[in-house]
N, C-alpha and C positions, 0 to 999 in steps of 0.2 A: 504494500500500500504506500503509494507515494506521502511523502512529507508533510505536513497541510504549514502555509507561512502566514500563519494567523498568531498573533497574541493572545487574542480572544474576540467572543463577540457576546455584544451587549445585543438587547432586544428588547424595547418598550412599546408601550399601547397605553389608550388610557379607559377607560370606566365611565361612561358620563351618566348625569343622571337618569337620563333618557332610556338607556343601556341597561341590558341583564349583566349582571357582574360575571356570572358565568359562563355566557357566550362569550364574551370579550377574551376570557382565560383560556377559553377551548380555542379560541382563534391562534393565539399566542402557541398554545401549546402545537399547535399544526406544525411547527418550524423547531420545536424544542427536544431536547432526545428526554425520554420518556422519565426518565428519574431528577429532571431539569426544578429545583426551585427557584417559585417563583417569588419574589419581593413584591409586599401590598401595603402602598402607601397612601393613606386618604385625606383629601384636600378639600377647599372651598375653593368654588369655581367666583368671578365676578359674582357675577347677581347673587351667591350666598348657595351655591347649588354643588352639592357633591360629583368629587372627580377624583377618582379612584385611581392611581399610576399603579402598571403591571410591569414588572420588568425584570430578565431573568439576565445572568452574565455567565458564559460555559468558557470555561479556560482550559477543557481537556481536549486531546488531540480528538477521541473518540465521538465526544459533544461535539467538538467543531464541524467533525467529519458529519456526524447527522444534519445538522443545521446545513451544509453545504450539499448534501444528496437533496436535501428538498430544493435547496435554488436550483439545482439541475432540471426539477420542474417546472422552472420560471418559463411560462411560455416566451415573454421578453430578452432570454438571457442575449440574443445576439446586440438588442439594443444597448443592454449593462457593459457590452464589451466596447460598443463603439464610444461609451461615454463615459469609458474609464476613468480619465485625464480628469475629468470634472466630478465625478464620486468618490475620489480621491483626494483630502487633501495636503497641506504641505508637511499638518502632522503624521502622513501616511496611515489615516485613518480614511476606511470606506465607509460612505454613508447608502444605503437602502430606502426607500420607503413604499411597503407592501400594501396592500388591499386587506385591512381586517374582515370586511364580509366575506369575498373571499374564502381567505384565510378558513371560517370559521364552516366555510361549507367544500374544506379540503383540499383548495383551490389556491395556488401561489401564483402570485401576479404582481405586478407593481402598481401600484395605486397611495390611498392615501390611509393610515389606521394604527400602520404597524412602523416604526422604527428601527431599523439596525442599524449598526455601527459597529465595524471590524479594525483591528489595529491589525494593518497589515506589516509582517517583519521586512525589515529594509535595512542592508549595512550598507555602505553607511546612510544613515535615513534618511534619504532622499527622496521625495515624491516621484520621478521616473523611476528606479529601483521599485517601491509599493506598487506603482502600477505593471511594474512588468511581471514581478511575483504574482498580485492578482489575476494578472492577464491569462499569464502560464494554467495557472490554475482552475480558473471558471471555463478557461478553452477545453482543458481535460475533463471536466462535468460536462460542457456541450456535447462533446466525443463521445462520454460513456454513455450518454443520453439519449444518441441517436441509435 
């Protein structure tokens, strides 16, 4: 199994009042390897209205690797590749932002709901270095994919 050149990856969503707190959790969990806790942080939104932050962070090679088989789902993945350069930034962290509904109906996509953010490894940390690592790596998900 190749290498994976991740730090970690963080994954947040939020709760709103609007929202079943348990849909929103099952959404999250879509993308999480199956023993992933989760962190529940509960807020006031403006108007005085409950917003509940969900957010898990997998620092294992194993975690990472699951969280990254599902983006191999991404129907979009060839557009994440063209726009590496810019989901990338100079801290060589990649940013995501998925479709919670989606998500919660099993379905990975990019849209608006869900949060990632990956610290991608780069010596020396250099934003070209992050994205080439990245590049390397979602191209061999594409691959396995097809």
């Amino acid at each position: 199994m190749p290498r994976i050149p991740f730090h970690y990856v963080d994954l947040r969503t939020f709760a709103y009042a609007t929202e079943d707190e348990k849909r929103v959790e099952a959404a999250l969990r879509e993308l999480l390897p199956e023993d992933a806790a989760i962190d529940r942080v509960e807020n006031v939104g403006h108007h005085g209205d409950r917003i509940v932050v969900l957010s898990a962070r997998i620092e294992t090679a194993d975690g990472m690797r699951h969280v990254l088989d599902r983006l191999a789902d991404l129907a979009e993945l060839d557009r994440v590749l063209a726009e590496l350069d810019r989901r990338i930034d100079e801290k060589c962290a990649l940013f995501l932002r998925l479709d919670k509904q989606a998500a919660f109906g099993g379905e990975i996509r990019l849209g608006d709901g869900i949060t990632l953010r990956s610290k991608v490894e780069a010596y020396p940390a250099k934003k070209a270095t992050a994205v080439e690592n990245a590049r390397e790596t979602l191209e061999r998900l594409d691959d396995a994919s097809e």
